[in-house]
C-alpha positions as a LaTeX table, in Angstrom:
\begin{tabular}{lrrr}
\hline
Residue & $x$ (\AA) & $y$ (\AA) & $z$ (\AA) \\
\hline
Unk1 & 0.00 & 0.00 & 0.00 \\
Unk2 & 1.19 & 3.61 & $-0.38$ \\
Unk3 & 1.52 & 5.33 & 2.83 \\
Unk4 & 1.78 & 8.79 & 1.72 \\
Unk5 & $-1.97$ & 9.83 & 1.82 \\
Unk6 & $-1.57$ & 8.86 & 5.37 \\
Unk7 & 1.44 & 10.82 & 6.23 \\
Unk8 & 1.50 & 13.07 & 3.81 \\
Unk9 & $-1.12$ & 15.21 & 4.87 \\
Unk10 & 0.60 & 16.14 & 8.22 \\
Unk11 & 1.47 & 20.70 & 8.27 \\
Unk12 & 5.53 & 20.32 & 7.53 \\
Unk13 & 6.74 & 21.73 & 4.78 \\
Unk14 & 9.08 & 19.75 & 2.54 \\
Unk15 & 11.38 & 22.44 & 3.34 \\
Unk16 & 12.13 & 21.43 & 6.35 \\
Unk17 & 12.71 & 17.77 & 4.98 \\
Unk18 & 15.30 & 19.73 & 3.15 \\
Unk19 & 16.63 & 21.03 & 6.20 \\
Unk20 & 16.89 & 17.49 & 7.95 \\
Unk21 & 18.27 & 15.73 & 4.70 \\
Unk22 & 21.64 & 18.49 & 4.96 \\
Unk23 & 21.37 & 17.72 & 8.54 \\
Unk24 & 21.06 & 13.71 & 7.88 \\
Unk25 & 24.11 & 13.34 & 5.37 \\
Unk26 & 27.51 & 13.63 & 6.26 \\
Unk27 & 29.62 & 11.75 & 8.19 \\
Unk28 & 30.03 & 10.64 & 11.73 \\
Unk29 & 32.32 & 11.25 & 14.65 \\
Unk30 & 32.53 & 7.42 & 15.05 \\
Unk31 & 33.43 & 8.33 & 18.63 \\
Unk32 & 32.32 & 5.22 & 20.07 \\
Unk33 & 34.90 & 2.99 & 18.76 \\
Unk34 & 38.71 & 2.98 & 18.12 \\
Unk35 & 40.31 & 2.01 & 14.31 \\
Unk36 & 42.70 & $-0.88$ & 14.81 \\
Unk37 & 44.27 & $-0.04$ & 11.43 \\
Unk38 & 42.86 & $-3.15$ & 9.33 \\
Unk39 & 39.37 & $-1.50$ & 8.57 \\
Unk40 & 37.59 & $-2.94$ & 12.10 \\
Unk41 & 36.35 & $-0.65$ & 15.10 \\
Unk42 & 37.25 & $-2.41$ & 18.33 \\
Unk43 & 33.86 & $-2.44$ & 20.30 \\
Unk44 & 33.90 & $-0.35$ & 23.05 \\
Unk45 & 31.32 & $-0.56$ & 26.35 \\
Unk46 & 28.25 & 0.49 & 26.00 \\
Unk47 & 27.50 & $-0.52$ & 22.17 \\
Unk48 & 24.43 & $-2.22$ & 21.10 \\
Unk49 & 24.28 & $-6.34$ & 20.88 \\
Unk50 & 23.30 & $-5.28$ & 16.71 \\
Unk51 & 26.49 & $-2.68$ & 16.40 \\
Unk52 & 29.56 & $-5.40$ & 14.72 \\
Unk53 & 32.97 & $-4.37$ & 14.19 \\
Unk54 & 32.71 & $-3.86$ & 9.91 \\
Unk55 & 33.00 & $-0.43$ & 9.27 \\
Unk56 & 29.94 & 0.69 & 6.85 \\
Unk57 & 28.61 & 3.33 & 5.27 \\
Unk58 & 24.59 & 3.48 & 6.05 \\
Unk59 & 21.98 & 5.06 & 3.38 \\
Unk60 & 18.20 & 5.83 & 5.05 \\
Unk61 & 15.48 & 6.23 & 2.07 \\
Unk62 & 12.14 & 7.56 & 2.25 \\
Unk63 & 9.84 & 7.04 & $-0.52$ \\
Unk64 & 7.99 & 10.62 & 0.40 \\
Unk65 & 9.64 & 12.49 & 3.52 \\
Unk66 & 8.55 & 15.75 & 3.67 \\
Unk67 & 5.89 & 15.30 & 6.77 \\
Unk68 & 6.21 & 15.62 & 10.56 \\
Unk69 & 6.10 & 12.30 & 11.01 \\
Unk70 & 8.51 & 11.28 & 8.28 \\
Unk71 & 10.99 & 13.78 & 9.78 \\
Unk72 & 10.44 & 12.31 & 13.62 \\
Unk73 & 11.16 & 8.73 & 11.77 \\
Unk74 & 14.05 & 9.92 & 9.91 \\
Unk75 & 15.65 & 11.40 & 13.08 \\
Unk76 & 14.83 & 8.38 & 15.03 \\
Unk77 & 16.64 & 6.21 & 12.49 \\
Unk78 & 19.92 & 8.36 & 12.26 \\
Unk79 & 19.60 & 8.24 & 16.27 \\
Unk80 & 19.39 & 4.89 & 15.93 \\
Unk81 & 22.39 & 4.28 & 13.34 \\
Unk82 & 24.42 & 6.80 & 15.61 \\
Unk83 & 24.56 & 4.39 & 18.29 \\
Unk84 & 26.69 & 2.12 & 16.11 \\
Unk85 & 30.46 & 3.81 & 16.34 \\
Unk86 & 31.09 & 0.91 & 13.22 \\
Unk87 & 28.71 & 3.29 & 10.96 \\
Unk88 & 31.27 & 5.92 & 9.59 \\
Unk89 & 28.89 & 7.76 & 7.59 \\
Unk90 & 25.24 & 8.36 & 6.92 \\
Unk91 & 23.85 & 9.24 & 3.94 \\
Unk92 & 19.71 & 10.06 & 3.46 \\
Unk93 & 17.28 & 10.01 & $-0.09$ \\
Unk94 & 14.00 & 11.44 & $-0.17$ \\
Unk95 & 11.79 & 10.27 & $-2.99$ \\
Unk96 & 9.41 & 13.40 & $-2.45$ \\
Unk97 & 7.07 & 11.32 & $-3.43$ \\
Unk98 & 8.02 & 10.60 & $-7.00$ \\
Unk99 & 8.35 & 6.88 & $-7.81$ \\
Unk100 & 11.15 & 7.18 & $-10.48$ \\
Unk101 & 13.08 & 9.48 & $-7.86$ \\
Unk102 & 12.49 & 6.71 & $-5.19$ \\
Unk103 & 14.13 & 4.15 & $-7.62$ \\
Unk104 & 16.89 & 6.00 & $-9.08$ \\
Unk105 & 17.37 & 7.06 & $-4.91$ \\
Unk106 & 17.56 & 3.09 & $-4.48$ \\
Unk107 & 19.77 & 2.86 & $-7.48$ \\
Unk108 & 22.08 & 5.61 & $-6.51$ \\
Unk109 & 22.90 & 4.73 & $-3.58$ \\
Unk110 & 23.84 & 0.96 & $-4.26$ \\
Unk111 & 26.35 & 2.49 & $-6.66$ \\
Unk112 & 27.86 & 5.07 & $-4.33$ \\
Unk113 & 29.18 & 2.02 & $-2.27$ \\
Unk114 & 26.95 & 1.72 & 0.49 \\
Unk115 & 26.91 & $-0.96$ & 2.64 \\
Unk116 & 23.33 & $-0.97$ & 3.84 \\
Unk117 & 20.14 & 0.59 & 3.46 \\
Unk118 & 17.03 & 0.63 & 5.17 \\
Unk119 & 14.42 & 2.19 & 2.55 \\
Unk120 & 10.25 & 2.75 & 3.55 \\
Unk121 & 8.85 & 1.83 & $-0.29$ \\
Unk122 & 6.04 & 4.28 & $-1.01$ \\
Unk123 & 5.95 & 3.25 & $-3.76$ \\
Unk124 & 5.26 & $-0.43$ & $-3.17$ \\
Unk125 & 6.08 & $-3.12$ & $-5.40$ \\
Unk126 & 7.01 & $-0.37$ & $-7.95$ \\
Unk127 & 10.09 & $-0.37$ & $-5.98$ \\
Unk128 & 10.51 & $-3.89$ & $-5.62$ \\
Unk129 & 12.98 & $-4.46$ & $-8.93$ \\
Unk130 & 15.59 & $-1.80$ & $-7.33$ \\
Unk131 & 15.66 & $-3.05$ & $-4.50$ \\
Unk132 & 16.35 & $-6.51$ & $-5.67$ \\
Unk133 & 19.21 & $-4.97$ & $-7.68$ \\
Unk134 & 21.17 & $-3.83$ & $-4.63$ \\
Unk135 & 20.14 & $-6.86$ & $-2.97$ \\
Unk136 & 22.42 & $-8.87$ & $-5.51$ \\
Unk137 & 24.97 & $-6.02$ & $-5.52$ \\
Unk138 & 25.55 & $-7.31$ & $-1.77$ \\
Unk139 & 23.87 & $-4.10$ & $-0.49$ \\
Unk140 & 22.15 & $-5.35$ & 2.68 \\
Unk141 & 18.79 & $-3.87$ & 1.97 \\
Unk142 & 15.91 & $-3.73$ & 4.44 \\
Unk143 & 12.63 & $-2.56$ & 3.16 \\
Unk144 & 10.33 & $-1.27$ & 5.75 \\
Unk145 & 6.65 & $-0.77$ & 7.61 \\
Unk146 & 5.23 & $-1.31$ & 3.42 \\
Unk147 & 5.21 & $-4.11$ & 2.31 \\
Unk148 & 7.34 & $-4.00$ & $-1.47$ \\
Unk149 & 6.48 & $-7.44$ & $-2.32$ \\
Unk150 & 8.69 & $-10.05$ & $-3.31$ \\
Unk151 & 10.33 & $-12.17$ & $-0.65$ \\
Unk152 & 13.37 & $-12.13$ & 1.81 \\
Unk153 & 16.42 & $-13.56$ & 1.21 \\
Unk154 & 15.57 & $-13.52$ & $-3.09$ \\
Unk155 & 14.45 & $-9.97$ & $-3.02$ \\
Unk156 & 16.07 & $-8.34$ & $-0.29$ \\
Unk157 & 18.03 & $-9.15$ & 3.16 \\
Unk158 & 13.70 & $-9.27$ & 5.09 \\
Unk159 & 10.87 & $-6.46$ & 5.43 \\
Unk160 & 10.59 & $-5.40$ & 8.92 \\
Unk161 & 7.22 & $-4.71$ & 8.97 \\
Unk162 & 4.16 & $-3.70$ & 11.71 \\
Unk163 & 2.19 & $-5.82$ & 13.10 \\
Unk164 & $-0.97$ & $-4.48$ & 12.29 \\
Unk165 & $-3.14$ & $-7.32$ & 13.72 \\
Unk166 & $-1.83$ & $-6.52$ & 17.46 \\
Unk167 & $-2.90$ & $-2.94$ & 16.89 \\
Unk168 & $-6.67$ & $-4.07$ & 15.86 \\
Unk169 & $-6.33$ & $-6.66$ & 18.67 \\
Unk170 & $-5.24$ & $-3.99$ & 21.24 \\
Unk171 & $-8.17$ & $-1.42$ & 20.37 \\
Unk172 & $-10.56$ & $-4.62$ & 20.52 \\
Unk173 & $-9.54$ & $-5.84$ & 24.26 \\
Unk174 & $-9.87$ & $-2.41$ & 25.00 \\
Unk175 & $-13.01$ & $-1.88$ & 23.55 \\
Unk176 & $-14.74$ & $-4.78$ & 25.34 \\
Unk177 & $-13.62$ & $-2.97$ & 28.46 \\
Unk178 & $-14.80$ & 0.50 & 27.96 \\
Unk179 & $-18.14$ & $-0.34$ & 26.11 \\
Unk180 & $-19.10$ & $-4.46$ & 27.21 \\
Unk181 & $-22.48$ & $-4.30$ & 26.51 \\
Unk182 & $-21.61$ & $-4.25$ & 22.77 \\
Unk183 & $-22.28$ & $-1.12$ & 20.45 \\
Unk184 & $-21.91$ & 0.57 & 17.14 \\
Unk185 & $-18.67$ & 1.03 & 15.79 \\
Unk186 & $-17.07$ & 3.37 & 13.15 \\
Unk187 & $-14.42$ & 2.58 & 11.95 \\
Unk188 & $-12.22$ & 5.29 & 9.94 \\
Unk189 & $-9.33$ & 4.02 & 7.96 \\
Unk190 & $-7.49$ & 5.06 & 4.95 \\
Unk191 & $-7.36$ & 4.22 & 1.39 \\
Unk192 & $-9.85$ & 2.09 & 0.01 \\
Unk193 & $-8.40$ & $-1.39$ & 0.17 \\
Unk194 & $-5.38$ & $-0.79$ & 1.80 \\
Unk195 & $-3.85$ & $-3.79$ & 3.60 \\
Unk196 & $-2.86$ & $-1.67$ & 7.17 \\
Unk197 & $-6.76$ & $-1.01$ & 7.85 \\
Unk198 & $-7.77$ & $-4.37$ & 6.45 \\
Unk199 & $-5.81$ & $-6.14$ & 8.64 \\
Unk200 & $-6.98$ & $-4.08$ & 11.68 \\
Unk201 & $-10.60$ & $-4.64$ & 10.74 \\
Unk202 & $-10.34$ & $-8.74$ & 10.04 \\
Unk203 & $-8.22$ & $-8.28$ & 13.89 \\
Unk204 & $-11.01$ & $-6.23$ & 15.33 \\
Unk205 & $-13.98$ & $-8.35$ & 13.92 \\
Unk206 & $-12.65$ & $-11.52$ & 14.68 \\
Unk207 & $-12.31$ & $-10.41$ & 18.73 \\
Unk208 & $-14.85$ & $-8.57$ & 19.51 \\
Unk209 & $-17.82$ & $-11.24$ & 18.82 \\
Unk210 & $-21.40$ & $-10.50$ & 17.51 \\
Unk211 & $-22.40$ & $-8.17$ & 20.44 \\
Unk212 & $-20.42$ & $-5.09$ & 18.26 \\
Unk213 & $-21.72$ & $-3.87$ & 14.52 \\
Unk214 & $-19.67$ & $-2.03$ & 12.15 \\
Unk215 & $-21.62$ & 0.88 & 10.92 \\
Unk216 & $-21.17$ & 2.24 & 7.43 \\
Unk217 & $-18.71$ & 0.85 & 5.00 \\
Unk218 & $-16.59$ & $-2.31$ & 5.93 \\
Unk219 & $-14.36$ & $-3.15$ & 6.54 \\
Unk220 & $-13.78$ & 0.52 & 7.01 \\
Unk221 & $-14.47$ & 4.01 & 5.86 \\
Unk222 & $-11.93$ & 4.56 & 3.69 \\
Unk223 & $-10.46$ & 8.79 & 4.67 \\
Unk224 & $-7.15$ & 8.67 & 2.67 \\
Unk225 & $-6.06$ & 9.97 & 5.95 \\
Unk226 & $-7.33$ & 13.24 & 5.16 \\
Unk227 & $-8.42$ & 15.15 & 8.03 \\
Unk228 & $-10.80$ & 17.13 & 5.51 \\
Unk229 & $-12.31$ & 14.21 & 3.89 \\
Unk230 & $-12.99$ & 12.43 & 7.38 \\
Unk231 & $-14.72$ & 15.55 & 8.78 \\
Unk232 & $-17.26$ & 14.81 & 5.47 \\
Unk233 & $-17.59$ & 11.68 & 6.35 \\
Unk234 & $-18.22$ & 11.49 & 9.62 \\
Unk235 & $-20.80$ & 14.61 & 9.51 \\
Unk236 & $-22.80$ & 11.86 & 7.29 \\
Unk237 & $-22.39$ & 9.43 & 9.63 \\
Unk238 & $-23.56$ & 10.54 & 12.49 \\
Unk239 & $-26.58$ & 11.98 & 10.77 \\
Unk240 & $-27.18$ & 8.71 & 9.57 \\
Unk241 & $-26.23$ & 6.35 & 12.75 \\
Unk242 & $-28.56$ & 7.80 & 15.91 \\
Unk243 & $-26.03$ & 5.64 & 17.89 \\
Unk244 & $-22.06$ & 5.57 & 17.53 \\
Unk245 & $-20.27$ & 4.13 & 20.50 \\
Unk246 & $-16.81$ & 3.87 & 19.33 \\
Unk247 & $-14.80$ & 5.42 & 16.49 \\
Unk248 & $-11.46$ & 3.63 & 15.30 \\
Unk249 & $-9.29$ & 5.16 & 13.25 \\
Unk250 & $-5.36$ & 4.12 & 12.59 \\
Unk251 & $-4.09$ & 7.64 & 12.32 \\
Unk252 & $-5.71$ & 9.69 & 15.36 \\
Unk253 & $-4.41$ & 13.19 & 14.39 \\
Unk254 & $-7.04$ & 13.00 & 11.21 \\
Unk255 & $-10.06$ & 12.86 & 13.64 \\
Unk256 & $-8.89$ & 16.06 & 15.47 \\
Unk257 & $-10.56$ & 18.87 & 13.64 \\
Unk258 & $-13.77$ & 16.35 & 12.81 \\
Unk259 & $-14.53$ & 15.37 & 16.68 \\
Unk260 & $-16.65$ & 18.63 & 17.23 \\
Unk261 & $-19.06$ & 17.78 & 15.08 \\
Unk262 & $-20.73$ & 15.67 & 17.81 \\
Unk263 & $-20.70$ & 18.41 & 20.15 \\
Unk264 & $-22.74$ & 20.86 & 17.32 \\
Unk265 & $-24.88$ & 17.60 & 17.03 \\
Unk266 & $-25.77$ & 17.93 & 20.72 \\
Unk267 & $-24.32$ & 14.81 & 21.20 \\
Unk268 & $-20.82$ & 13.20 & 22.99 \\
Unk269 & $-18.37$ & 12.22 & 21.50 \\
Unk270 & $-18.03$ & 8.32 & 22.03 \\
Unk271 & $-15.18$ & 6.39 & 22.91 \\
Unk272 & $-12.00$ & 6.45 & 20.80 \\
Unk273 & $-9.33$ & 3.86 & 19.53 \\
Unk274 & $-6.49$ & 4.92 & 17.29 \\
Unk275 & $-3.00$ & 6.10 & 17.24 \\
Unk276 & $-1.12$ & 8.75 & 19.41 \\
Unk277 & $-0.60$ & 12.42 & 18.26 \\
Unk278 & $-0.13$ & 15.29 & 20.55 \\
Unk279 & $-2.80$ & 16.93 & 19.22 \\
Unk280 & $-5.01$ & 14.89 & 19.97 \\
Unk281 & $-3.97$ & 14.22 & 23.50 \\
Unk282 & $-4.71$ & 17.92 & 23.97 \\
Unk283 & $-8.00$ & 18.23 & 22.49 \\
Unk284 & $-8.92$ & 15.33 & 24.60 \\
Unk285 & $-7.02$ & 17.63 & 27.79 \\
Unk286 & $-9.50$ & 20.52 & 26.37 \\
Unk287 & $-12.68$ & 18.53 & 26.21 \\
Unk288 & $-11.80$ & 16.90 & 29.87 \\
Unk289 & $-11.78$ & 20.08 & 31.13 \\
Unk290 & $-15.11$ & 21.81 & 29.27 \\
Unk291 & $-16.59$ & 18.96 & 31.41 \\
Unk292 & $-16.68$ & 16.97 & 27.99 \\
Unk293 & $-14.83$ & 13.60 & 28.76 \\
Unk294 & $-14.52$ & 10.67 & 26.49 \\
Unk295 & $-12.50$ & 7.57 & 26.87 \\
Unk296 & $-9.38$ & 7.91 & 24.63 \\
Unk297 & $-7.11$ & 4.80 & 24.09 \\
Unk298 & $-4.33$ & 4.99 & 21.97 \\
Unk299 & $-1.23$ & 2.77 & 20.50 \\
Unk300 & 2.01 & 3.94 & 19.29 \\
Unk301 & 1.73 & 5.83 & 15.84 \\
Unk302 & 4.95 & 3.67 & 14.76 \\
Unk303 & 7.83 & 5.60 & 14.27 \\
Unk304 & 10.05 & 3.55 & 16.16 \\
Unk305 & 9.95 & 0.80 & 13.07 \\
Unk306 & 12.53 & 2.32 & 11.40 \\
Unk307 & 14.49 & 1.31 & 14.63 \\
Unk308 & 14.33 & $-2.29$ & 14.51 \\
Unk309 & 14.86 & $-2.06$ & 10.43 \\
Unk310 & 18.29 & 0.28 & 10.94 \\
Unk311 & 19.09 & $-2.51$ & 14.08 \\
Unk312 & 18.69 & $-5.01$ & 11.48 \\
Unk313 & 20.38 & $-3.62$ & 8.51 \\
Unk314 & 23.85 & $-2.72$ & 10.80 \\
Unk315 & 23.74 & $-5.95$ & 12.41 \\
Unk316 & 23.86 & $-7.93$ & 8.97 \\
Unk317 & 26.43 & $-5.55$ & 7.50 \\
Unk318 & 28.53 & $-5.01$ & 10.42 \\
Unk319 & 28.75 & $-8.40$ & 11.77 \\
Unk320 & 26.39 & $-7.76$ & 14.77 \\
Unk321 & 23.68 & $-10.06$ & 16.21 \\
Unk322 & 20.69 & $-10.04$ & 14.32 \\
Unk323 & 17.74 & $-9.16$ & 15.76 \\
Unk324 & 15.30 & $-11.90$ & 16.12 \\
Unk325 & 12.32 & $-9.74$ & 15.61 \\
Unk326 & 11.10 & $-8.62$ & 11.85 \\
Unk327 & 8.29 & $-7.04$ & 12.57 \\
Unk328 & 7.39 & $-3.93$ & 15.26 \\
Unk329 & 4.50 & $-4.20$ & 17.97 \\
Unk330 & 3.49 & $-1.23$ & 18.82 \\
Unk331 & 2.69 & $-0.31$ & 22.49 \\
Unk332 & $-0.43$ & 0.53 & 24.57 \\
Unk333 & 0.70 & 4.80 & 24.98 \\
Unk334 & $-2.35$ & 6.19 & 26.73 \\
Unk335 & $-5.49$ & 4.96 & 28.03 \\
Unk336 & $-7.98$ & 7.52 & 29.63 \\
Unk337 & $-9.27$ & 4.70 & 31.65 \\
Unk338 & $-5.82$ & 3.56 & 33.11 \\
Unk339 & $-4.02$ & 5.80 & 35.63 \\
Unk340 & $-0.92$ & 3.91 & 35.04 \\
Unk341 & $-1.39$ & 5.00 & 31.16 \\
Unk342 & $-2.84$ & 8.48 & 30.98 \\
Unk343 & $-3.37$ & 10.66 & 28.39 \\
Unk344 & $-0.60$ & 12.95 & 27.73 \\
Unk345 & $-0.48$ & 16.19 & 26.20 \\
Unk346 & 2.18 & 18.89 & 26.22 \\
Unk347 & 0.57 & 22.16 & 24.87 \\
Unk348 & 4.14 & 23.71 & 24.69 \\
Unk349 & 5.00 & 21.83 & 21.95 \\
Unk350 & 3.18 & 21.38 & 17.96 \\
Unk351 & 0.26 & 19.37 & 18.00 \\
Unk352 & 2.18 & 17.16 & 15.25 \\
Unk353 & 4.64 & 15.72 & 18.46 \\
Unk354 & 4.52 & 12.23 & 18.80 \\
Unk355 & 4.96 & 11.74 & 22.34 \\
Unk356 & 4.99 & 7.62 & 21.97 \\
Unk357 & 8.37 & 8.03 & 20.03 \\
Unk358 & 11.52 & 7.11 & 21.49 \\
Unk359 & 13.00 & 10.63 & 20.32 \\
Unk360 & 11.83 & 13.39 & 23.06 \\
Unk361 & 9.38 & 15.62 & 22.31 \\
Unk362 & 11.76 & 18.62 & 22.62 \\
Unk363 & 13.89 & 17.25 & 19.69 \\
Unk364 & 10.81 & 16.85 & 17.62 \\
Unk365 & 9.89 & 19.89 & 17.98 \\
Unk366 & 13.40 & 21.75 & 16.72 \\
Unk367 & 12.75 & 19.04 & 13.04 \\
Unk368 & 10.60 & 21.75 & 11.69 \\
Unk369 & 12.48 & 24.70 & 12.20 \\
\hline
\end{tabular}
């Protein structure tokens, strides 16, 4: 599926992707490691179990990075690499969204020598011909969170993907705990067909029983992620449902500007399932304290993928030990219901933070600028 409908909608300017990429590329201090003289860094304490000794070069692609969320993923990945004293340099593509730039991206940077790449394929399958072609050039290539087709080990090194069905599973165990009597449920996704929401519907259906119905489309309502397009359809949906109980959505910071429209309905807003966003967090903060509470329950929005793909890539090329997870569960991050997993919103920083992220909320914040 392509995920930049999703992401692509979010306020940064591809500007500051511009800004990050001169920030991203370069070379660095390898400080945590010592050069024996034969090519090898001498591990040092402190280095990761997925940090080996081969010195590398590391490339980080995007097939569309000009977001706030892209940027928040690209930092977290060069964090990530930096932790690694055996990467000596890291270089960083963005396909802006253009399918032959994300290939010849792909292409380039197998024949500037690198020694891995970790590459998030917009484009698909599309994609899936370039990446093959490092693949055999001995690039260590790790395709991630879309799924490029094709096949590990034939194609390229594996896809680290996200596991999808533990999100819809999450939201459903959840679900039966806020609302157990059974209810109506809307759920929002994003492009028709897309495999991320299909998989979270088929999880959510197949826990939550007969005592919940899907209202309107199924599996899902299909938004494209776009906040304007979901405040359209859900103004028809809850003139046409009397009764909504629970919205689900996969991207929470969509629903934002649409959630009012219960309120001029004279109605509350039900309970919600989706993703973290900060902006979200704080309308939720805002509503809680206009005496307008709703149960909020959210799971990590998933930027920390790139993490285990980089932790992968390095290890393979480096000579570190390879993770034995290819795919990223994303945490429980707040739950309105749960003291021990509240709702958190920081109104000093943009409402396009992601506060589940491993990379503070402060250092998001500086990405745009």
């Amino acid at each position: 599926m392509r995920q930049r409908s999703k992401f692509g909608l979010a306020a940064t300017a591809l500007a500051a992707a511009s800004l990050l990429l001169s920030a991203c590329s370069g070379t660095t201090s390898g400080s945590g490691g010592t050069d024996g003289g034969d090519g090898q860094v001498t591990r040092v304490s402190g280095a990761p179990e997925w940090c080996g000794t081969k010195k590398i070069t590391f490339a980080l692609l995007d097939g569309f990075g000009g977001n706030s969320w892209r940027l928040v993923t690209t930092a977290s990945g060069k964090a990530e690499a930096e932790k690694c004293p055996s990467v000596t340099k890291f270089l960083y593509a963005d396909g802006q969204g253009n399918t032959s730039k994300a290939i010849s991206d792909i292409k380039g940077m197998a024949s500037r020598g690198v020694n891995a790449m970790v590459v998030f394929p917009d484009a698909g399958k599309a994609v899936l011909p370039a990446l093959t072609s490092a693949y055999k050039a001995g690039v260590v290539t790790v395709p991630y969170r879309v799924d490029p087709g094709g096949k590990g080990g034939t194609n390229y090194d594996a896809w680290i993907g996200s596991d999808f069905a533990n999100d819809g599973a999450n939201w459903a165990t959840w679900i039966k705990k806020t609302v157990p009597d059974g209810g109506n449920i809307l759920f929002m996704g994003g492009p028709a067909g897309n495999s991320q929401s299909v998989t979270e519907y088929d999880a959510l259906k197949e826990s939550l029983g007969s005592k919940y119905t899907f209202v309107q489309q199924t599996p899902f309502v299909p938004t494209n992620w776009d906040p304007t397009l979901t405040q359209t359809l859900l103004s028809a949906a809850i003139a046409k449902n009397p009764k909504i109980d629970v919205i689900v959505s996969d991207f929470g910071p969509t629903l934002v500007s649409s959630l009012p429209l219960f309120t001029k309905a004279g109605k509350k807003i039900p309970a919600i399932a989706t993703s973290d966003g900060n902006s979200l967090a704080c309308f939720w903060q805002k509503e809680k304290d206009a005496g307008r509470e709703f149960p909020l329950f959210t799971v990590a929005t998933g930027n920390d993928n790139v993490r285990l793909a980089v932790d992968y890539a390095i290890a393979k090329a480096t000579g570190g030990k390879v993770p034995t997870a290819t795919s990223f569960k994303a945490p429980v991050f707040e739950d309105s219901t749960d003291s021990s997993k509240p709702v958190q919103c920081k109104s000093d920083l943009p409402g396009d933070t992601y506060l589940s992220a491993q990379l503070p909320g402060t250092d998001q914040a500086k990405l745009g600028n």
